[in-house]
Legacy VTK file of the C-alpha trace (Angstrom):
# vtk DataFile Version 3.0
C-alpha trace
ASCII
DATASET POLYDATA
POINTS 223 float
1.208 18.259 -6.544
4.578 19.632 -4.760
4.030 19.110 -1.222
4.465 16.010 0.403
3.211 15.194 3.862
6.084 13.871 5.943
5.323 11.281 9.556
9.288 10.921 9.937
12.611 11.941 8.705
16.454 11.471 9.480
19.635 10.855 8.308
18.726 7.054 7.346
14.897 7.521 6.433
11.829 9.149 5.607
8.088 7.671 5.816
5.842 10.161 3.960
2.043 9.889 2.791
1.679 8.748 -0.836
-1.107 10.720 -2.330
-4.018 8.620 -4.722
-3.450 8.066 -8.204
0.224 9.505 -7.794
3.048 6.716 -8.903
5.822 5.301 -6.425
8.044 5.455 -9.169
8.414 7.048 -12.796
7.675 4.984 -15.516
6.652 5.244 -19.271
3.767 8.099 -18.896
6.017 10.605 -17.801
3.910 11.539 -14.577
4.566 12.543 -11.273
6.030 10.012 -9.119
7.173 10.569 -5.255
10.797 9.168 -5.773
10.704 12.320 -7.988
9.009 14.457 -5.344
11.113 13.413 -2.748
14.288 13.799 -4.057
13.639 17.587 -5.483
12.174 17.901 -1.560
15.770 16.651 -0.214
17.620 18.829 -2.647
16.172 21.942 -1.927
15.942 21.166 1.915
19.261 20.648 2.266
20.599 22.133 -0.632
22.573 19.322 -2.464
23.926 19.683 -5.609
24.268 16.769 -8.364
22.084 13.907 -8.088
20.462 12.303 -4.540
20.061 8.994 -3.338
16.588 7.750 -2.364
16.279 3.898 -1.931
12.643 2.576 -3.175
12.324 -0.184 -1.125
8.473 -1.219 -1.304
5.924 0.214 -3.838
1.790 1.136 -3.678
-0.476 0.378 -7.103
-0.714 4.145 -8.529
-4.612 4.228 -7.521
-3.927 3.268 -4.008
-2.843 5.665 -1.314
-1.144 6.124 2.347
2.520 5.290 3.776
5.635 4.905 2.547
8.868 4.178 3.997
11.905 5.399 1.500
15.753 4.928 2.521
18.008 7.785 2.394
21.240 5.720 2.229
22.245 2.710 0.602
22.646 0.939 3.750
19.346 1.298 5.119
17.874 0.172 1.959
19.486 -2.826 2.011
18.476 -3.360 5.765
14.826 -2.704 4.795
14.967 -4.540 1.491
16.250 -7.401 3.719
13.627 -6.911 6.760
10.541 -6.757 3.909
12.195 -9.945 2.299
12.027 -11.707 5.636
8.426 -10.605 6.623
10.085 -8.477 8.812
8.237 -5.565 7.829
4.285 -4.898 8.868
2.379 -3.403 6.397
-1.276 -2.601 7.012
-4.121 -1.688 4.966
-7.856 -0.161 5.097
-10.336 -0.916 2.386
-13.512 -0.487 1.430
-14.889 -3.811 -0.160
-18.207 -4.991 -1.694
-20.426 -7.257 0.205
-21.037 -8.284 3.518
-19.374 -11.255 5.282
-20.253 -14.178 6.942
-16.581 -14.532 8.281
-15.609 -11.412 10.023
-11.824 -12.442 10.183
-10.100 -14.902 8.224
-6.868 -15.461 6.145
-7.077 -15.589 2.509
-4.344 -18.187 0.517
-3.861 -18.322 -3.171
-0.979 -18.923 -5.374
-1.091 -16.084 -8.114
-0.005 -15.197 -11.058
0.887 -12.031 -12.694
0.164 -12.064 -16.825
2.068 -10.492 -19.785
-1.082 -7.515 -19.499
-0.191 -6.272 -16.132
-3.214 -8.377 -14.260
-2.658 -10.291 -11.578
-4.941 -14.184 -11.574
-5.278 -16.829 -8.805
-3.859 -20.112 -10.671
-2.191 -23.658 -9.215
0.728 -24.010 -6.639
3.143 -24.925 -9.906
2.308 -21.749 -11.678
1.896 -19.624 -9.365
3.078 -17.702 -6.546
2.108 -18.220 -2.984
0.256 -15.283 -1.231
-1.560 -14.912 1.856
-3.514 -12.211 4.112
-4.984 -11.537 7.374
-8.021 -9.639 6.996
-10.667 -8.537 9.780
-13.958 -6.765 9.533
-14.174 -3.657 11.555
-17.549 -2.330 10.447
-20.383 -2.613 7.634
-22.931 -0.597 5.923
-26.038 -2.549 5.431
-27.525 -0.351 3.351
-24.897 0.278 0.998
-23.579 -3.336 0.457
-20.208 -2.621 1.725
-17.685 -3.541 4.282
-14.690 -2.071 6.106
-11.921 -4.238 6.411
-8.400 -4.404 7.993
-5.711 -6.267 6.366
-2.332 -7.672 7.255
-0.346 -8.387 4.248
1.370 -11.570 4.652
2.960 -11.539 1.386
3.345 -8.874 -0.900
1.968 -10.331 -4.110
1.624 -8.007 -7.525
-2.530 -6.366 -7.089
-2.930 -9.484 -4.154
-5.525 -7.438 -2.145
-7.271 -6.474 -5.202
-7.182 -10.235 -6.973
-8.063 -11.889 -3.419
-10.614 -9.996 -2.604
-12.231 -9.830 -5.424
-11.775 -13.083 -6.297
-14.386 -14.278 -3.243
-17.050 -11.894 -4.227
-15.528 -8.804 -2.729
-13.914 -6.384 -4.655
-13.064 -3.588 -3.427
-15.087 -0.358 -3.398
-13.877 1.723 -7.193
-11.563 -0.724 -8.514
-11.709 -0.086 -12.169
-9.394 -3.228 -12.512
-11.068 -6.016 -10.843
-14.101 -4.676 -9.622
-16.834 -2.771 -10.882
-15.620 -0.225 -13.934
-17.182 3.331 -12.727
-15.454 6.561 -12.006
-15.509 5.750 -8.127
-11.250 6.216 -6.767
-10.232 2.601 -5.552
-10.677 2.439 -1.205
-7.212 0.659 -0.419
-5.323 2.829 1.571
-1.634 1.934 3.516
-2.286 2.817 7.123
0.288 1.935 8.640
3.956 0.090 8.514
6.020 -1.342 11.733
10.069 -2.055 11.001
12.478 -1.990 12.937
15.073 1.139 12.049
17.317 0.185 9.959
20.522 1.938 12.070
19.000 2.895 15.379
17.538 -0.415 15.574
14.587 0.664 17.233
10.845 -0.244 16.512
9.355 2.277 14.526
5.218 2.395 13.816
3.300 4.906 11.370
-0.233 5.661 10.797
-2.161 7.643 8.373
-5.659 7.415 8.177
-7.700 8.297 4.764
-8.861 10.681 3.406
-12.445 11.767 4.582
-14.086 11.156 1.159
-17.870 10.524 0.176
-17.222 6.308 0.676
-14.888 6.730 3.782
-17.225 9.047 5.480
-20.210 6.291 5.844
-17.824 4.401 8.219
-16.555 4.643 11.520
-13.282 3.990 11.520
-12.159 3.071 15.473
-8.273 2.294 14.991
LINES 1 224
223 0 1 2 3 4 5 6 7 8 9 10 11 12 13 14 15 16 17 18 19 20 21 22 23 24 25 26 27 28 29 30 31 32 33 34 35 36 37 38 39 40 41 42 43 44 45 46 47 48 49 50 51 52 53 54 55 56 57 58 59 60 61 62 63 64 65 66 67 68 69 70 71 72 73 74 75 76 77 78 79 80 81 82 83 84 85 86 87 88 89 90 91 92 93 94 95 96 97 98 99 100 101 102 103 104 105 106 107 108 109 110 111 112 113 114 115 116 117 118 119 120 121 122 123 124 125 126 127 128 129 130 131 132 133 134 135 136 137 138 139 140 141 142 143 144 145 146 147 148 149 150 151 152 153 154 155 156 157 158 159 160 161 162 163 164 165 166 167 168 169 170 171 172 173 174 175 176 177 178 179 180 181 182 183 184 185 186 187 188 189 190 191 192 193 194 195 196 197 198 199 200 201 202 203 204 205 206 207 208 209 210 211 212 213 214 215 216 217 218 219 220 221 222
């Protein structure tokens, strides 16, 4: 993979579409990651020598896809870093989850903890952290078992969707982690994220609907 979709780009930022199973950031394997990718894209763009900045300033779980808002400047990083830590910064999600519900919109609340393995477990207010979501049912396949759901991350807890979801009997559609182990890709995908800029000070909103795979394709997804 060496193209990378871009929604937005200036001086101060760039919102790009994160590919599946691609990391936000290198670690241990070696693989591709899109700080990486977006730096060699800058480089070559505008020819820069040496080394270039790129601020990370929120991550997606390797398996999950959609958008991502990077910084291009130290200052806008901290500006976002500071708008994210204030819930200042809208993230939305589309996923694909097991089950039907009785409750077609609802907030989830659990206080989690992340273990010494990497997984992510709902424990008690003095272990744990707290984490909330808005979620909202925008259409089902009977037939199937599944539902299509909207969420509105409230906090942004290590694998919270994932853990929340399936924690009530829902996890979500290929999750090889909390759900169901098959060879199915995970359906959690970032639609969109509303910030204000970080210089301009304007409100900024991005979408980027999924990928038209064999799961996505039995819904109809009205936005």
């Amino acid at each position: 993979m060496n193209k990378i979709e871009i929604l937005y780009e200036d001086n101060h930022i760039i919102v790009v579409v994160k590919p599946y199973n691609v990391l936000s950031q290198k670690d241990s394997t070696g693989d591709i990651d899109m700080v990486t990718l977006i730096k060699d894209y800058i480089k070559k763009k505008y020819k820069k020598p040496g080394n270039v900045y790129l601020g990370l300033v929120h991550r997606l779980d390797r398996p999950v896809g959609g958008v991502m808002v990077f910084a291009k400047s130290s200052k806008a990083a901290s500006r976002l870093s500071e708008m994210i830590k204030k819930h200042d910064f809208s993230k939305k999600y589309l996923a694909i989850v097991n089950g039907l519900f009785k409750e077609k919109e609802g907030i989830f609340e659990d206080y989690l903890l992340k273990d010494e393995n990497g997984n992510t477990s709902i424990t008690n207010k003095e272990n744990g952290k707290y984490s909330a979501l808005k979620y909202k049912v925008i259409d089902e396949n009977k037939s199937n078992n599944l539902s299509l759901v909207e969420i509105l991350l409230l906090t942004g807890r290590h694998h919270q969707i994932r853990v929340q979801f399936a924690s009530r009997n829902h996890a979500l559609y290929g999750d090889q982690r909390y759900g169901i182990v098959d060879k199915n890709q995970i359906s959690l995908w970032a639609y969109e994220v509303e910030f204000m800029h970080p210089v301009k000070r304007e409100m900024m909103k991005f979408r980027c609907l999924p990928p038209k795979n064999k799961v996505w394709q039995i819904f109809d997804i009205k936005i």
